[in-house]
C-alpha positions in Angstrom: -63.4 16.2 5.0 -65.8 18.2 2.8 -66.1 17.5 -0.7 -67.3 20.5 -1.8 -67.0 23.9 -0.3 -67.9 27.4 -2.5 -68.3 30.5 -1.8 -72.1 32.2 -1.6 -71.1 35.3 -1.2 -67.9 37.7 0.0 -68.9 41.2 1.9 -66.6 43.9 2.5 -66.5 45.2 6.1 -63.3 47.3 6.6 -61.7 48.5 3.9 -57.8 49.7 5.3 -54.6 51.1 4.2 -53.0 47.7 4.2 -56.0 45.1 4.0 -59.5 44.6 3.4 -61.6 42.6 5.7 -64.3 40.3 4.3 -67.1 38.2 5.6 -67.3 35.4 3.4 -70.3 33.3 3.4 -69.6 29.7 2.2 -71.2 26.7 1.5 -70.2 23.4 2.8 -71.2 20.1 1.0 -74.4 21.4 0.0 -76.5 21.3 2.8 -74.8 24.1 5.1 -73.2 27.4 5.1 -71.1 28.9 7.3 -69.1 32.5 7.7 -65.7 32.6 7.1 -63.5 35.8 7.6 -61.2 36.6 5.3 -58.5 39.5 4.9 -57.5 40.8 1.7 -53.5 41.9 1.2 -52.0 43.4 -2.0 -48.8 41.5 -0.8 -45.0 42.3 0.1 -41.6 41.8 -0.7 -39.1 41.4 2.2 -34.8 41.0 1.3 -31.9 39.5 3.6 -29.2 42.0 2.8 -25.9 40.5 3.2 -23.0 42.8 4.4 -19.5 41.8 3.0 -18.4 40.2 5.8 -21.1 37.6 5.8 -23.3 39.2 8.5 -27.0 40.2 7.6 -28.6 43.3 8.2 -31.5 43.3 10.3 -34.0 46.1 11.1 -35.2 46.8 14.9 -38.9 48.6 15.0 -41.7 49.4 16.9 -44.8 46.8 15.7 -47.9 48.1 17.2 -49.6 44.9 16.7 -47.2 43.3 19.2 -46.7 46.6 21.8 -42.9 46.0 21.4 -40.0 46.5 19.3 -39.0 43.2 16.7 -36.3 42.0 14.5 -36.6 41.6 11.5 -35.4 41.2 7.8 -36.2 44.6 5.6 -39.6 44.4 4.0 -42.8 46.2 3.1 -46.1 46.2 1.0 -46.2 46.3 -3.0 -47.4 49.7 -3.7 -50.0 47.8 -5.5 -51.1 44.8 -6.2 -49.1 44.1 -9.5 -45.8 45.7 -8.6 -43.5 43.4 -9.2 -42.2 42.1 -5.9 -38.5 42.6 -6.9 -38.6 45.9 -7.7 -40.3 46.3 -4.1 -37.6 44.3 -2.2 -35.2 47.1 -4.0 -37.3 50.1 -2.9 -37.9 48.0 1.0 -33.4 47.7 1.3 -32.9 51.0 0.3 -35.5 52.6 2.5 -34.7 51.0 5.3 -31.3 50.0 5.4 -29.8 53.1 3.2 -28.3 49.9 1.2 -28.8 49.3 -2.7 -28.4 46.1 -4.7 -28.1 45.7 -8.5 -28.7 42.0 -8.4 -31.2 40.6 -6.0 -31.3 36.6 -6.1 -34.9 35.7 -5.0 -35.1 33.3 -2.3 -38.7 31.6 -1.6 -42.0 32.8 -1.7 -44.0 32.7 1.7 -47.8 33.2 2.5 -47.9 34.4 6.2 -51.3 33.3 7.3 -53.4 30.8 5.4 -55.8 30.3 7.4 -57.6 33.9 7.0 -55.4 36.4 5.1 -53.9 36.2 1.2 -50.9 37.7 2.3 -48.0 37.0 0.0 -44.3 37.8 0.2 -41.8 37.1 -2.0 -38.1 36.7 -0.1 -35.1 38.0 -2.0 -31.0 38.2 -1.3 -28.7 41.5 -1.4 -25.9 41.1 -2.2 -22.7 43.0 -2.6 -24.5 45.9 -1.3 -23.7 49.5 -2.5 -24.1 52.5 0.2 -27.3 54.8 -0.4 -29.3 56.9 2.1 -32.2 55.7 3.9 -35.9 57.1 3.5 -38.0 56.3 6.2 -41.6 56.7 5.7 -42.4 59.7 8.4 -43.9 56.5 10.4 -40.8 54.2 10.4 -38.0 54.6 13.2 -35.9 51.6 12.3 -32.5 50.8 14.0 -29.9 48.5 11.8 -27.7 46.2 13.2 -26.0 43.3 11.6 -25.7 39.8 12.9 -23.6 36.7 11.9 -26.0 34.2 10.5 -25.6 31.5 14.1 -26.3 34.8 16.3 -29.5 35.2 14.3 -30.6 30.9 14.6 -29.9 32.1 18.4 -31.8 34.9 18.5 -34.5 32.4 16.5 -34.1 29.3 19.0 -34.5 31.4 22.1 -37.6 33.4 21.0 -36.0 36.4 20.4 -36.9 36.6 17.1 -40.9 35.7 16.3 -41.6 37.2 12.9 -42.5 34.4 10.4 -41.0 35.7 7.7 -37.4 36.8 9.4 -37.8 33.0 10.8 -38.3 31.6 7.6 -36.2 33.5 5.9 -33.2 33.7 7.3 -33.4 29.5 7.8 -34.3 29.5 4.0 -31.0 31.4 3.2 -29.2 29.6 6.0 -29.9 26.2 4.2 -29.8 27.0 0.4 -26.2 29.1 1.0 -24.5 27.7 4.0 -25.5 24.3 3.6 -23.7 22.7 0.7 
């Protein structure tokens, strides 16, 4: 293991809608250097909304990344990178689900992929959900449906469901509220 590592020097080489990607050049114990990527993220907010019946709304979209259509829990990206990730967990439920909540509970904080991105997301709970209206972006087709919290550990244990932060979420929640 390497004693010292610093970075030399960071270059920009995409700069995106949603990230920034960086070449870092980095220094390694003193007597090498090697290139790093890295990818730059303003960060997220995601929300498990909780129907009053116990089951959780879930969101079923197209992800381009993947070629296929996922479930997952209702999130999106701050609108920059100080909003406070609260108030964008409210904005994320009532977008997408047409659902508000007055008093989100915050759950964990997650970063999706240490190895090269910065990504944070900070996890929140709806609950006692009022009715709204949804406002998809003009790029968002999203399909609600509501599962019971074992359909969704099902849907988790088979493969169904891949998304890292619907996985850890939704155990997270599963462990600090149905696990007493």
């Amino acid at each position: 293991m390497s004693d010292k590592i610093r970075r030399l020097d960071r270059e920009l080489k995409f700069k995106g809608k949603i990230i920034d990607f960086y070449q870092d050049t980095m220094e390694i114990n003193g007597d090498h250097t090697v290139i790093w990527d890295f990818i730059k993220h303003k960060g997220a907010a995601a929300v498990v909304p909780v129907l009053p019946d116990g089951k959780i709304l879930m969101v079923r979209q197209y992800r381009n990344a993947l070629e296929r259509y996922t479930l997952e829990i209702p999130a999106g990206a701050l609108d920059k990178a100080d909003e406070p990730g609260i108030r964008c967990a409210s904005r994320e439920l009532e977008e997408e689900t047409g659902y508000r909540c007055e008093n989100l509970e915050w759950l964990i904080n997650l970063h999706t992929t240490v190895a090269f991105c910065n990504e944070r997301i900070e996890v929140y709970v709806a609950r006692d959900l009022i009715p709204s209206k949804q406002h998809l972006d003009e790029d968002e087709f999203i399909e609600l449906q509501a599962y019971t919290i074992d359909e969704l550990k099902e849907k988790i244990f088979s493969g169904e469901i891949e998304d890292a932060k619907t996985i850890s979420s939704l155990l997270a929640y599963d462990t600090k509220y149905n696990r007493k």
